[in-house]
C-alpha positions in Angstrom: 21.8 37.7 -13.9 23.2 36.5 -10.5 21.8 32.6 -11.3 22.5 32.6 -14.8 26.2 34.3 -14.7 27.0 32.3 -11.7 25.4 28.8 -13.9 28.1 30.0 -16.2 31.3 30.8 -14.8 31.6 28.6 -11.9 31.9 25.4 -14.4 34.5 27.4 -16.5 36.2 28.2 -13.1 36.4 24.8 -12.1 36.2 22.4 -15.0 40.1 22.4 -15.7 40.4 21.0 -12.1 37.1 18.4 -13.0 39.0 17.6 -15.6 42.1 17.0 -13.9 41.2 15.5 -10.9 37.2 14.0 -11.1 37.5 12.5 -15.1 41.6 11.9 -15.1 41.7 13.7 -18.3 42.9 17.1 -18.7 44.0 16.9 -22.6 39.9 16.8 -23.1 39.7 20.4 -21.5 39.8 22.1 -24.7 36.7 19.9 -26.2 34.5 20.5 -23.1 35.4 24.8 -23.6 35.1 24.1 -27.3 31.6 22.4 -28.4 29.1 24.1 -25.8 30.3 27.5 -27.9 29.3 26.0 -31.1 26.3 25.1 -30.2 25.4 28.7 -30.2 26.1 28.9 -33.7 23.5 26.0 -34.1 21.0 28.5 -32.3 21.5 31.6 -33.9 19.3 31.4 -36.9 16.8 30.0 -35.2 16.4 32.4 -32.1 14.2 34.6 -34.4 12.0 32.6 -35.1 11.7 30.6 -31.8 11.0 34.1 -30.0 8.7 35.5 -32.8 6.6 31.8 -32.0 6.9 31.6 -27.9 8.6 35.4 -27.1 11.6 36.2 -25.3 10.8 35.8 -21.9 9.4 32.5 -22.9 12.4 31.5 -24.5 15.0 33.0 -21.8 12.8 30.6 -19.2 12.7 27.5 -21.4 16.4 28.0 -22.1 17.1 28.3 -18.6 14.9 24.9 -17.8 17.1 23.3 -20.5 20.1 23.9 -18.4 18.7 22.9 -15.4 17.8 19.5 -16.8 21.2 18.7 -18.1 23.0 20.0 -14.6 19.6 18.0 -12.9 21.1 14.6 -15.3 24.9 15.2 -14.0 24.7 15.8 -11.2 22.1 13.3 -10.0 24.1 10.5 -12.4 27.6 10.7 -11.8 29.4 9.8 -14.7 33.4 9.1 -15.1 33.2 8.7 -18.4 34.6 12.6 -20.0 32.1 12.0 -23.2 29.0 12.2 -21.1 29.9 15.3 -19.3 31.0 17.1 -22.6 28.0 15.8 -24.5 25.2 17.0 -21.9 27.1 20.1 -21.3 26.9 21.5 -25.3 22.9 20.5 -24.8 22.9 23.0 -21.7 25.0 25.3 -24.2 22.2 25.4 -26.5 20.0 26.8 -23.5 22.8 29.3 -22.5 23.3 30.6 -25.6 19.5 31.3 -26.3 19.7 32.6 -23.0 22.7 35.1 -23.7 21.2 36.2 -27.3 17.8 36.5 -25.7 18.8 38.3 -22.4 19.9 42.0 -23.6 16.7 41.8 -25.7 14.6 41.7 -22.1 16.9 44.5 -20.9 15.7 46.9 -24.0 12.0 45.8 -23.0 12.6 46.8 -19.4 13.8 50.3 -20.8 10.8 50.6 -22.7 8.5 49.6 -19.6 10.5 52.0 -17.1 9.2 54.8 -20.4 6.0 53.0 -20.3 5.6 53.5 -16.4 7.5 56.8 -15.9 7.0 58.7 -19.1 11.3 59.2 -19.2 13.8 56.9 -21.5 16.9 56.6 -19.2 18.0 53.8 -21.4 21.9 54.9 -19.9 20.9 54.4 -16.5 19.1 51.1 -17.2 22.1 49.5 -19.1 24.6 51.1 -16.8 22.5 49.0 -13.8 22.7 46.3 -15.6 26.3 46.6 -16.7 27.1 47.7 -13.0 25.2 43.8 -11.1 27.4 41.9 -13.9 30.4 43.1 -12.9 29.9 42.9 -9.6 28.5 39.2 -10.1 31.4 38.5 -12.2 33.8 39.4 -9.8 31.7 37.8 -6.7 31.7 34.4 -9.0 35.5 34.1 -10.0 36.6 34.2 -6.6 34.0 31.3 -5.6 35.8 29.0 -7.4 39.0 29.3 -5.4 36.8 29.4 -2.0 35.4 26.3 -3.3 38.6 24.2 -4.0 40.1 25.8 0.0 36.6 24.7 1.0 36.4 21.2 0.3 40.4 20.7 0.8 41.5 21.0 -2.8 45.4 20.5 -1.9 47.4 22.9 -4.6 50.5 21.0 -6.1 49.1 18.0 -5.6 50.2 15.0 -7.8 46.4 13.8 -7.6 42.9 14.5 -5.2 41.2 12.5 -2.7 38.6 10.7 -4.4 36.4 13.0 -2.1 37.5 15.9 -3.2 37.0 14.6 -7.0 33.8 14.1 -6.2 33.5 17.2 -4.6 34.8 19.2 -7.4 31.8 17.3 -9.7 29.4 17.9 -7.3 29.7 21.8 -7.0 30.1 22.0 -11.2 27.2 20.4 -11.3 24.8 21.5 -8.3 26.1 25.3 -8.2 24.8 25.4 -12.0 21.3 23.5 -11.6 20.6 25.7 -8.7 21.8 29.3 -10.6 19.7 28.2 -13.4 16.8 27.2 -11.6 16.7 30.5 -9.7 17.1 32.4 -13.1 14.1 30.7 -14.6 11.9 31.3 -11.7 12.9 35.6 -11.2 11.7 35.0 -15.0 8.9 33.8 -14.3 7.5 35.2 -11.4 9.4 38.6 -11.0 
């Protein structure tokens, strides 16, 4: 949850200002909100069967690996062309929405193991947990965003950015996101 919730909101805290500032742009904010959110209507009917094929925790890792490829591609080839950005980002919205329909599935098989293991179902406690680390990650996450802009001397009111900070702005929307991903895939895998 901390990668994968921090993969998600930083670039939704911080694209109007990518948008703004990095791409010169800001009417194609909308767009870049808009199409990674359909792609999870492209997903939908086919998350059944891709988990009843691979499984879930398969799928949530795979998912995950998709993202880190696209934020891998961005942020490794700087683009200042909008169209790129928006294009590789509803890919990695294929990945996160899998990931999304897939996770609350893994947190009903953790209640099930916990029965499994302890021979109680404290399915209210479990979800409660979980419910409890998103909020807090949630919280922890939306105020990176404004840390991130003080730290790399985002100037507030500005008419336009350094081309330093510009780049700066790309470079955490796109390294902050390859790295949460990453280190969702792997407590998949290995935890």
């Amino acid at each position: 949850t901390l990668g994968t919730l921090t993969a998600n909101f930083i670039p939704g805290a911080l694209n109007a200002y990518l948008f703004k500032d990095y791409f010169q742009a800001p009417g194609m904010l909308g767009l870049a909100g808009l199409l990674p959110m359909v792609s999870m209507f492209i997903v939908l009917p086919l998350t059944g069967k891709l988990v009843a094929k691979f499984g879930k925790k398969n799928i949530a890792i795979y998912s995950s690996l998709v993202c880190v490829v696209v934020y891998g591609i961005l942020f490794l080839f700087p683009s200042k062309n909008p169209w790129v950005y928006i294009g590789l980002i509803t890919l990695s919205g294929i990945g996160s929405s899998l990931y999304g329909m897939i996770v609350w599935a893994l947190v009903g098989d953790v209640i099930d193991y916990q029965e499994y293991l302890t021979g109680k179902r404290e399915e209210g406690i479990v979800y409660a947990t979980y419910s409890l680390s998103r909020k807090l990650v949630q919280a922890i996450v939306g105020s990176i965003g404004g840390f991130a802009l003080a730290a790399i001397g985002y100037q507030s009111g500005a008419a336009t950015q350094t081309p330093e900070v510009a780049e700066s702005i790309r470079n955490i929307i796109t390294l902050v996101p390859l790295i949460g991903y990453a280190f969702g895939a792997i407590c998949l895998k290995f935890i």
